[in-house]
C-alpha positions as a Markdown table, in Angstrom:
| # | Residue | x | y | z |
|---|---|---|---|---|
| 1 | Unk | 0.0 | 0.0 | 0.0 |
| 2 | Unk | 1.1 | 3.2 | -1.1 |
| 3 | Unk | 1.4 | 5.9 | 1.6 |
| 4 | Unk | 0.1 | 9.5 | 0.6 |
| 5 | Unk | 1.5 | 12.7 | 2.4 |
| 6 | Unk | -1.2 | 14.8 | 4.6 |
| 7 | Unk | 2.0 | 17.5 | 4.5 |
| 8 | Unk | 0.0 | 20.7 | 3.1 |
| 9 | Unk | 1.3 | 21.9 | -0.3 |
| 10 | Unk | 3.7 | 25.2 | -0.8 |
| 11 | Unk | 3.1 | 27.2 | -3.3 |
| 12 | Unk | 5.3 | 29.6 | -4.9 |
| 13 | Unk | 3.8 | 33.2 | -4.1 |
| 14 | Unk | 3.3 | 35.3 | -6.6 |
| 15 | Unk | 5.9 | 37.9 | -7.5 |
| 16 | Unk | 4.9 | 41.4 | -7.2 |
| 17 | Unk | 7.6 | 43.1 | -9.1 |
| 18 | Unk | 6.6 | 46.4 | -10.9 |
| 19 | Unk | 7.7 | 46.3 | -14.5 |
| 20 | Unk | 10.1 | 48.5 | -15.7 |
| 21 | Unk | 8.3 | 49.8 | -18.4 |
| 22 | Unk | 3.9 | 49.9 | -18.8 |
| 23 | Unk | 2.8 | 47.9 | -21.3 |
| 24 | Unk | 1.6 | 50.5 | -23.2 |
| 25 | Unk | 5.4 | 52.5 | -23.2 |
| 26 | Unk | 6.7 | 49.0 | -24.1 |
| 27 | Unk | 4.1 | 48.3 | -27.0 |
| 28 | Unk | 4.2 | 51.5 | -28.2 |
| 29 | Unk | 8.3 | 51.6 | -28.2 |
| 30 | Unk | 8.4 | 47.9 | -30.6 |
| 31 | Unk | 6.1 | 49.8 | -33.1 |
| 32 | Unk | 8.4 | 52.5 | -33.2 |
| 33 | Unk | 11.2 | 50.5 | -33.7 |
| 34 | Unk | 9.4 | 49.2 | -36.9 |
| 35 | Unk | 8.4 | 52.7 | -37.8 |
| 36 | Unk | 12.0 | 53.5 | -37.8 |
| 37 | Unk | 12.9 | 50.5 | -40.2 |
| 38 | Unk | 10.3 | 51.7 | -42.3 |
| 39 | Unk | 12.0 | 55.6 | -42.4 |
| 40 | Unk | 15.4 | 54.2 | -42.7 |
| 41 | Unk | 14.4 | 51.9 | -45.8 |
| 42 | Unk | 12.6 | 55.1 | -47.4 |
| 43 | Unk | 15.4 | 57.6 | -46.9 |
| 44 | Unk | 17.9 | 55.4 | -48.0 |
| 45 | Unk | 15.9 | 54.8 | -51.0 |
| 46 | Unk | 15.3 | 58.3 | -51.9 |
| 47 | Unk | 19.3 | 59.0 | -51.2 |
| 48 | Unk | 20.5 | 56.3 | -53.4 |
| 49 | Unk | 18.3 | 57.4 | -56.4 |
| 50 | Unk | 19.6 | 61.0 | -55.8 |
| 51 | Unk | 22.5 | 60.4 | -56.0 |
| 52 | Unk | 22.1 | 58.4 | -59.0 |
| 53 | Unk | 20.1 | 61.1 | -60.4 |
| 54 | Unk | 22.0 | 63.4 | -63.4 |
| 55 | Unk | 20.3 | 66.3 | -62.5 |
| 56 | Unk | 18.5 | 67.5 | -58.8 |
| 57 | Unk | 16.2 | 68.2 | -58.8 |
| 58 | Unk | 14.3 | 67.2 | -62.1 |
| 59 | Unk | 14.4 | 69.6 | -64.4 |
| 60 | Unk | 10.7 | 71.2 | -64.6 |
| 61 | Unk | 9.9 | 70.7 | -60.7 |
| 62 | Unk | 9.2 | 73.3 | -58.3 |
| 63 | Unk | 12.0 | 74.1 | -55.3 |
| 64 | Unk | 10.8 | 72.8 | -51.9 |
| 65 | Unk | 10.1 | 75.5 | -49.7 |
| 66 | Unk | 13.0 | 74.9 | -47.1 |
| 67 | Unk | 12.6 | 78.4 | -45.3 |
| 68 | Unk | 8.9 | 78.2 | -44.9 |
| 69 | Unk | 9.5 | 74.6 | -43.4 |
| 70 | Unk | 12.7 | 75.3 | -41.1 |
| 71 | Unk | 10.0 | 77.5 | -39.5 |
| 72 | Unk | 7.1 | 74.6 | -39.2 |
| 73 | Unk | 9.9 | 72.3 | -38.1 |
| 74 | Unk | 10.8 | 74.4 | -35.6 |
| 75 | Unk | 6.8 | 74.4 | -34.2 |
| 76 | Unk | 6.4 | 71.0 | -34.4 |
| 77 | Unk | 10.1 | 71.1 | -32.1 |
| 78 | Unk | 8.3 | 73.7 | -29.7 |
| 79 | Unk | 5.6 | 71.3 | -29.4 |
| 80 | Unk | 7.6 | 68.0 | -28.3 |
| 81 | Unk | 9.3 | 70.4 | -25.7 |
| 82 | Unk | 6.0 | 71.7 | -24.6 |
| 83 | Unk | 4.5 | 67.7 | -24.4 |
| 84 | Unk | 7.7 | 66.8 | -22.8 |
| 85 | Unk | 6.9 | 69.6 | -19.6 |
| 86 | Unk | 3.4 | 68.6 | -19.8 |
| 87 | Unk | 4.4 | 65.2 | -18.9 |
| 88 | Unk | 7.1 | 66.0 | -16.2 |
| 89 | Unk | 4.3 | 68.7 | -14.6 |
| 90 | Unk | 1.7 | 65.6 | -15.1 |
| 91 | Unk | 4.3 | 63.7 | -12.4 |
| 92 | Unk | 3.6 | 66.4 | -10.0 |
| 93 | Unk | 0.2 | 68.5 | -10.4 |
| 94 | Unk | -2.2 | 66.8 | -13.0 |
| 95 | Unk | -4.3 | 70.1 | -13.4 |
| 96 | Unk | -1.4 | 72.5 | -14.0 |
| 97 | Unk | -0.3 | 69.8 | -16.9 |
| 98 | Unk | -3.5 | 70.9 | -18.9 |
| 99 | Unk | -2.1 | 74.2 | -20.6 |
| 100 | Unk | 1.2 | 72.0 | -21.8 |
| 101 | Unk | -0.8 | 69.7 | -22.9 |
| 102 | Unk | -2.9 | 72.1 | -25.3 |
| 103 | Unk | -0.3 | 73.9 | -26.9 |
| 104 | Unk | 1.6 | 71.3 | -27.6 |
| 105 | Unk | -1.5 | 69.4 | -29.5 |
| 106 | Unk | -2.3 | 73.3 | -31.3 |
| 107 | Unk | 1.5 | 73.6 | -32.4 |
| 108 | Unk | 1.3 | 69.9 | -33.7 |
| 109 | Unk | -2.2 | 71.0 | -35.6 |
| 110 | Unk | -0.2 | 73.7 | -36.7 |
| 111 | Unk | 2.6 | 71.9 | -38.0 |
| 112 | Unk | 0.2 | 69.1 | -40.1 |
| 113 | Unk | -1.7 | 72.4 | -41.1 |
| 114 | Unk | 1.0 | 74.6 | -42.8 |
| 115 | Unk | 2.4 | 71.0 | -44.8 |
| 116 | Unk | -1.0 | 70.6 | -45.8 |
| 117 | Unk | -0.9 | 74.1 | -47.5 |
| 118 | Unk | 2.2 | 73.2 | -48.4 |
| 119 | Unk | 1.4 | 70.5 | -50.5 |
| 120 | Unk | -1.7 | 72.4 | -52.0 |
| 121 | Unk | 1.0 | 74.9 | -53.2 |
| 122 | Unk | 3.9 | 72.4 | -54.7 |
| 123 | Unk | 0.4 | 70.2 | -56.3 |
| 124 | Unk | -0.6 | 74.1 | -58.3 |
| 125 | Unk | 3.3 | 74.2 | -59.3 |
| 126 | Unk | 3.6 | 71.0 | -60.7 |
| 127 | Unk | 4.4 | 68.5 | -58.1 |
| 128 | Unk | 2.5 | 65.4 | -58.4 |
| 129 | Unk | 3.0 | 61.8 | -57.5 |
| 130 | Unk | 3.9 | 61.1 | -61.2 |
| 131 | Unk | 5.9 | 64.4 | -62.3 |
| 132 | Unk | 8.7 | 62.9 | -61.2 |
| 133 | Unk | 10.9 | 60.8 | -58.5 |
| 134 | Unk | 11.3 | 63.7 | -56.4 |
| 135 | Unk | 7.3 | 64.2 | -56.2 |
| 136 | Unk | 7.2 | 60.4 | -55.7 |
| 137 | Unk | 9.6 | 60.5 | -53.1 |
| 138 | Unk | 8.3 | 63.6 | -51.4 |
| 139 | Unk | 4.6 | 62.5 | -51.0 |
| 140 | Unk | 5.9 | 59.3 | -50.0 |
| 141 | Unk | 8.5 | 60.2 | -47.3 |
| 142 | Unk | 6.6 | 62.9 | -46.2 |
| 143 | Unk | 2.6 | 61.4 | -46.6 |
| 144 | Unk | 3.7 | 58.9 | -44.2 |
| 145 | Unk | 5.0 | 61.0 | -41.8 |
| 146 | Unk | 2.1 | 63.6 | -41.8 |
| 147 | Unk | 0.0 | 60.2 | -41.5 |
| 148 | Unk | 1.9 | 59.7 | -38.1 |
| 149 | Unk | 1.7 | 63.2 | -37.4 |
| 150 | Unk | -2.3 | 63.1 | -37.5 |
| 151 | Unk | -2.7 | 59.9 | -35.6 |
| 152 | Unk | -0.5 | 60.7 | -32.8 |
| 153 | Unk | -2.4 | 64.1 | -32.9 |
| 154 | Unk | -5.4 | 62.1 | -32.3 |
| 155 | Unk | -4.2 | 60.4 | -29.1 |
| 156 | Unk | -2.7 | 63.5 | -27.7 |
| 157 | Unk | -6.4 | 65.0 | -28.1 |
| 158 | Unk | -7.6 | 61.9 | -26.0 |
| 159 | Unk | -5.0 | 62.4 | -23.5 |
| 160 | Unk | -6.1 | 66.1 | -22.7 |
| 161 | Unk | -10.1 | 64.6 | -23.0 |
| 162 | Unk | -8.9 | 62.3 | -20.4 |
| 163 | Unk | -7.1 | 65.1 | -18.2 |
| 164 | Unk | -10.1 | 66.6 | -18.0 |
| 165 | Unk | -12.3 | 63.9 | -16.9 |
| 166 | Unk | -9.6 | 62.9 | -14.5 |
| 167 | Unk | -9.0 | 59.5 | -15.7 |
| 168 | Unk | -5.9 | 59.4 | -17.8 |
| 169 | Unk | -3.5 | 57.0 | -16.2 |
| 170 | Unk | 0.8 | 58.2 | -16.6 |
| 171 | Unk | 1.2 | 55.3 | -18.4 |
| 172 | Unk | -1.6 | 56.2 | -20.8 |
| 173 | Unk | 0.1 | 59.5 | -21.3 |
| 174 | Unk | 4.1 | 58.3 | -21.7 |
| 175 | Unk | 2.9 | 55.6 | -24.4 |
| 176 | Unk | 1.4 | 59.0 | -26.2 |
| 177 | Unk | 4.4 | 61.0 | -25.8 |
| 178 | Unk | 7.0 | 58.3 | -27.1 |
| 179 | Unk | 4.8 | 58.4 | -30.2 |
| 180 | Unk | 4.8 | 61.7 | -30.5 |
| 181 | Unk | 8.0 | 62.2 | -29.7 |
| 182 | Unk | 8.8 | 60.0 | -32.6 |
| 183 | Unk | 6.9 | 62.1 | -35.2 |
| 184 | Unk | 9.3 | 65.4 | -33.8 |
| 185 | Unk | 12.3 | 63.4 | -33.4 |
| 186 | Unk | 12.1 | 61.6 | -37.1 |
| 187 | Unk | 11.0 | 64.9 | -38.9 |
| 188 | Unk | 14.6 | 67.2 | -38.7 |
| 189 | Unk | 16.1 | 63.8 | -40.2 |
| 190 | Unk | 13.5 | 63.7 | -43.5 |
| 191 | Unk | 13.6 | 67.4 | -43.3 |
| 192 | Unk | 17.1 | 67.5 | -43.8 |
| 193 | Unk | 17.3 | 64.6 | -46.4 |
| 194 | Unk | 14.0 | 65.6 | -48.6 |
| 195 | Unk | 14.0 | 69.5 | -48.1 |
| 196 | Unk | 18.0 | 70.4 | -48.2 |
């Protein structure tokens, strides 16, 4: 006969280690690490036919307004700075994080704005997806960016909905910002590539 143990059984407790990133910062950081891939294969796309190119920019194409776009590139700058003390003041004083929080999502508007008049301009002068490379580039490079542009717009206007109603969790708000500060941080780089 087989003898069975009346000795209780130990179970391993659970671990209650906090994690060193949310779940939503860590999500939100592997999508922009494919987001980058995707930039990286586009720029070096565009810089290898440019190089390759006889003549830039193709004859018959309008100039890209680099002065006019230093300046939006410097709003859309301002803003990541301003979502960036939002943020930190968030840490501290939730309602004082608010006016931060605003501006940073008006300069943003601003920024997707001015290219959108932008691109109403260069389309009356002659730059189209098929007048050339460059206009395929262009609306290519910098389409998808404006598409990351408006979407992370989008969840920065949730986040200050969410202020307001007093529900938005930190974690909600850094997975925002790293998305956001993606769009500012990628934009001097395709700036400097596409417009110079």
């Amino acid at each position: 006969m087989a003898r069975h143990s009346t000795a209780p059984l130990h179970i391993a407790a659970e671990s209650h280690r906090e994690a060193l990133l949310p779940n939503g910062v860590l999500g939100m950081l592997i999508f922009i690490l494919t987001e980058i891939m995707l930039f990286a294969g586009l720029i070096s796309a565009f810089v290898i036919w440019k190089a390759g190119a006889p003549t830039w920019p193709p004859a018959g194409q309008p100039r890209l307004p680099f002065e006019e776009t230093a300046v939006n590139t410097l709003a859309l700058l301002a803003s990541g700075v301003l979502l960036h003390v939002a943020y930190r003041t968030y840490r501290t004083d939730r309602a004082r994080a608010e006016r931060p929080l605003v501006l940073a999502v008006l300069l943003g508007a601003a920024f997707v704005l001015f290219q959108g008049m932008e691109w109403v301009a260069l389309i009356r002068e002659g730059l189209t997806l098929t007048s050339s490379t460059l206009g395929s580039f262009f609306y290519l490079i910098i389409g998808i960016h404006a598409l990351h542009a408006v979407v992370a717009l989008g969840f920065l206007v949730q986040a200050w909905i969410r202020l307001r109603g007093g529900w938005l969790a930190q974690s909600q708000l850094a997975a925002f910002c790293v998305l956001w500060y993606f769009v500012v941080g990628v934009w001097p780089i395709l700036y400097g590539v596409v417009y110079l």
